[in-house]
C-alpha positions in Angstrom: -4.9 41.7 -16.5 -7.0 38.4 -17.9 -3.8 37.2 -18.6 -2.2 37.2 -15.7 -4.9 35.8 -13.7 -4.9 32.8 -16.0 -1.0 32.4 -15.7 -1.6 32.5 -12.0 -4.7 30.0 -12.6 -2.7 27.4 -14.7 0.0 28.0 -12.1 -1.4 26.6 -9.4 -3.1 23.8 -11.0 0.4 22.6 -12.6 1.7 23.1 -8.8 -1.5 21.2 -7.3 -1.3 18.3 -10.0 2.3 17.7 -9.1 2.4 17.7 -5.4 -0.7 15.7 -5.6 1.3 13.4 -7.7 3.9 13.6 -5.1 1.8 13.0 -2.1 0.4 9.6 -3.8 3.7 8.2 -4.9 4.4 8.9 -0.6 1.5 7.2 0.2 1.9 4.2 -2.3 5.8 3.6 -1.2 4.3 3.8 2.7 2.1 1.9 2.6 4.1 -1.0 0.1 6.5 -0.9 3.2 4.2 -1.3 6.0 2.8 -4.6 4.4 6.2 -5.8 3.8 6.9 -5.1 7.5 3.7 -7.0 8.3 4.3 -10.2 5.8 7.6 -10.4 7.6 5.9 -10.3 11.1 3.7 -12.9 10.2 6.1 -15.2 8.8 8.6 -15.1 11.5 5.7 -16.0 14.1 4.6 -18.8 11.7 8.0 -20.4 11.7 8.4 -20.1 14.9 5.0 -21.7 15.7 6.2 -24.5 13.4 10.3 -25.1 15.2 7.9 -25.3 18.7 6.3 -28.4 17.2 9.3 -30.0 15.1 11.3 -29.5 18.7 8.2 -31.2 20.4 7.9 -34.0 18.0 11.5 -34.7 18.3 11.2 -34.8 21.7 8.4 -37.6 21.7 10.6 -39.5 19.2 
């Protein structure tokens, strides 16, 4: 009887510890992603900022 309730114990925890593991590799890869996404944003609205002022200093030239 003890011994099953301790095969059942370390059971779970082994199960717990590798979704855990799971669940925070997710997380990590998300969130990696998302602030690729925004670097991108944020660059593309930069350079753009920068071609409106190179096409109005061309323009004064």
């Amino acid at each position: 009887m003890r011994l099953i309730v301790l095969l059942t114990f370390a059971t779970g925890m082994a199960a717990t510890a590798l979704v855990a593991g799971w669940v925070q590799q997710s997380n990590e890869k998300q969130a990696r992603d998302e602030l690729v996404k925004a670097t991108e944003r944020a660059a593309d609205v930069v350079t753009k900022r920068i071609e409106l002022y190179q096409y109005g200093l061309r323009g004064a030239r």
